[in-house]
C-alpha positions in Angstrom: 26.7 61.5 0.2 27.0 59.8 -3.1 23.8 59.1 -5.2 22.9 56.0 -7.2 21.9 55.5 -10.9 20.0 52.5 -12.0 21.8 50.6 -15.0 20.8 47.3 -15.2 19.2 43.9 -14.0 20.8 40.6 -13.4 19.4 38.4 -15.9 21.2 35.0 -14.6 24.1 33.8 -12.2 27.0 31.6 -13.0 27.5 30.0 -9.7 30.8 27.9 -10.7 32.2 30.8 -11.7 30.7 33.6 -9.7 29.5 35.5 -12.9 26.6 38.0 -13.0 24.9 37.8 -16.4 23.4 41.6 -16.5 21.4 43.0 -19.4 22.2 47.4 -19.2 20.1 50.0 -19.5 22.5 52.6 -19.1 26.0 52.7 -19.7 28.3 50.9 -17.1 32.6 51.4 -17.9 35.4 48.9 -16.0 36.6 51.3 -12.2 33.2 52.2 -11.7 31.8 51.3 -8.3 28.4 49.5 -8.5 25.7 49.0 -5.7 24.0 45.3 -6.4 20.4 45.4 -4.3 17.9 42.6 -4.0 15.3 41.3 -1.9 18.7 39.2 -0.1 21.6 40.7 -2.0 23.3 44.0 -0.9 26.3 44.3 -2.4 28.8 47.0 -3.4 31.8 46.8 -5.4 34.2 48.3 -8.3 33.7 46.7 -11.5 37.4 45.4 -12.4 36.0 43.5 -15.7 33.0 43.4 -18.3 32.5 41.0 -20.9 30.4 40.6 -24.0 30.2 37.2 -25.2 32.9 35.9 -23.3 35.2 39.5 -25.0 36.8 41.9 -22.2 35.4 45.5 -22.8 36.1 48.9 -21.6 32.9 49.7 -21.6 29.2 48.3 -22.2 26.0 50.5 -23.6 22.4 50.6 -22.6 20.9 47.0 -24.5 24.3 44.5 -23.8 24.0 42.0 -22.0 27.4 41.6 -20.2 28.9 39.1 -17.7 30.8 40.1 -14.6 32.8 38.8 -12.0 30.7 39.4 -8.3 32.3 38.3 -5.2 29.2 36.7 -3.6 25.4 35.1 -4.7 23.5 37.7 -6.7 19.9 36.8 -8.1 17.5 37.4 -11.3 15.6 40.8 -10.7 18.4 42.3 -8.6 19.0 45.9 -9.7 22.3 47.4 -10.6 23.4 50.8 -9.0 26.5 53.2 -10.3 27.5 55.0 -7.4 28.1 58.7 -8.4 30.5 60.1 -6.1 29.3 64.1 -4.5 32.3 66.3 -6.2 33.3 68.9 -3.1 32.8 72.6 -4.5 
């Protein structure tokens, strides 16, 4: 079963674009798979791009505020997950 790590909140919501505008507590890198969870949203998806002030980045630190692309409504307060895969021993 995989396990999820809090990483974020979504400050804000472009809706003509369908950006998420997420301020990080944790680090979050482009390929990993998030779980976005609200009182309405449940969403899960790979992260294909992060941006810092409108600047593509591999990765974003704990205290950035980034903006990425989400394929449906998210909502201030909604809680980004990193889904950590179980590794098989």
């Amino acid at each position: 079963m995989a396990e999820e790590k809090p990483v974020g909140k979504v400050f804000t919501y472009f809706a003509k674009v369908g950006v998420a505008g997420i301020k990080l507590d944790d680090t979050l890198k482009v390929g990993d798979t998030i779980h976005i969870k609200g009182g309405t949203t449940d969403i899960t998806m790979k992260v294909d791009r992060i941006e810092i002030d409108r600047t593509p980045v591999e990765e974003a630190k704990a205290g950035d505020s980034i903006g990425i692309k989400v394929a449906e409504k998210v909502r201030s307060n909604d809680i980004i997950y990193v889904v950590e895969e179980e590794t098989k021993e």
